[in-house]
N, C-alpha and C positions, 0 to 999 in steps of 0.2 A: 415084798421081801426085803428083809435086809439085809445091808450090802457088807460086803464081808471088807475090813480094814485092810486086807493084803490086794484087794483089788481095785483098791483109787491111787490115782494118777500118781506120778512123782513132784505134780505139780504144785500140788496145793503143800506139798510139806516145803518146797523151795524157799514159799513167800516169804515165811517166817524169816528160814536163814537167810534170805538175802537182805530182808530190812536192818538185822543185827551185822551182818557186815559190813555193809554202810553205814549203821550209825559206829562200829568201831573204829571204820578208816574215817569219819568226820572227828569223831572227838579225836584219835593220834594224829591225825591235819592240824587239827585246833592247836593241843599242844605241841607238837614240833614248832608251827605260827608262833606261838607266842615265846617259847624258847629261843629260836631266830630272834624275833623283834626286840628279847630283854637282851639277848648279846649285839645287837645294834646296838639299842640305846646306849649298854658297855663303852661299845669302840667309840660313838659320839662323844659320849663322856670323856674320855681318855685324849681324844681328840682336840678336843674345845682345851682341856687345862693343859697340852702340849700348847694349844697355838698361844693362848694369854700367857703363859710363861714366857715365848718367844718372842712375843708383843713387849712384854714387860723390858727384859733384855735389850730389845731395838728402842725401845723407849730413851732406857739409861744409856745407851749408845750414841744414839742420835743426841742428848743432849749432852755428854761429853764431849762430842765433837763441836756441835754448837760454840761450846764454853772456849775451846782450842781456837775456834776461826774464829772471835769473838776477839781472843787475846791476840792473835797473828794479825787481828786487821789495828788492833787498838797505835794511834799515833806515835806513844812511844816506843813500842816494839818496833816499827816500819821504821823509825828511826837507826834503834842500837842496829839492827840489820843493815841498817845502809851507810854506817860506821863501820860494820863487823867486816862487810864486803869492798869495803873502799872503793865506793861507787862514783864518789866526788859530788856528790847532792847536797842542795841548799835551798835555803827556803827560798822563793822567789823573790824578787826586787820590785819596785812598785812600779817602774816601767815596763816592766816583765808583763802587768797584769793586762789584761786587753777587756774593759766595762762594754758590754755587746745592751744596747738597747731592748726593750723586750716586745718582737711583734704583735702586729694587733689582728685582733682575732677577726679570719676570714668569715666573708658575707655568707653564709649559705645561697645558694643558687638554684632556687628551686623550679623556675623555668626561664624562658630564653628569652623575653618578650622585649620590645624595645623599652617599655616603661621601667625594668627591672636594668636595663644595661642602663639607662640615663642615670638613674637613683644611684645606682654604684658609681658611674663613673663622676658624678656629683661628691659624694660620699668619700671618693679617694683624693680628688683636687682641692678639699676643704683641709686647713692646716688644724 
């Protein structure tokens, strides 16, 4: 006999619409995803040429500065400033100077051995 169309299930006609609603909530996923993702990239964007502009800015800051301590330390300025202050400063005298000998470079000590103390203490009595 054949089966009369009002008499099969609600099942079988489900299948169909549930595959087409899933594939509409995947593809509006997709794009919503990738909407998101180009207004990310946006904000990076927007991002990155804020911070190199602010880089740039501290760049030219920093080396303005630079160029100021540069002239603040320069001899003749340290000078007019310690005329301008009446500090009473003078170049130094030649007794004034004190010549310090330049010491000599310490033995490394890599163990304690008695062969290692005689060789140093050799090594410091010789002129």
């Amino acid at each position: 006999m054949a089966k009369n169309r009002k008499s099969q299930s609600a099942a079988i006609h489900f299948g169909p619409v549930l595959k087409v609603v899933l594939l509409c909530f995947l593809f509006g996923g997709s794009a919503v995803g990738y909407v998101w993702q180009k207004g990310q990239i946006y904000q990076l964007g927007q991002q990155i040429r804020q911070r190199e502009s602010q880089l740039a800015q501290m760049k030219d800051t920093n080396q303005k500065l630079r160029d100021q301590l540069a002239m603040l330390r320069s001899p003749s300025m340290l000078d007019r400033r310690a005329r301008e202050l009446n500090l009473g400063l003078a170049p130094a005298q030649p007794s004034q100077i004190w010549r310090l000998p330049e010491p000599s470079p310490a033995v490394p000590a890599a163990t304690n051995s008695a062969s290692d103390d005689d060789a140093r203490l050799t090594a410091e009595a010789a002129p």
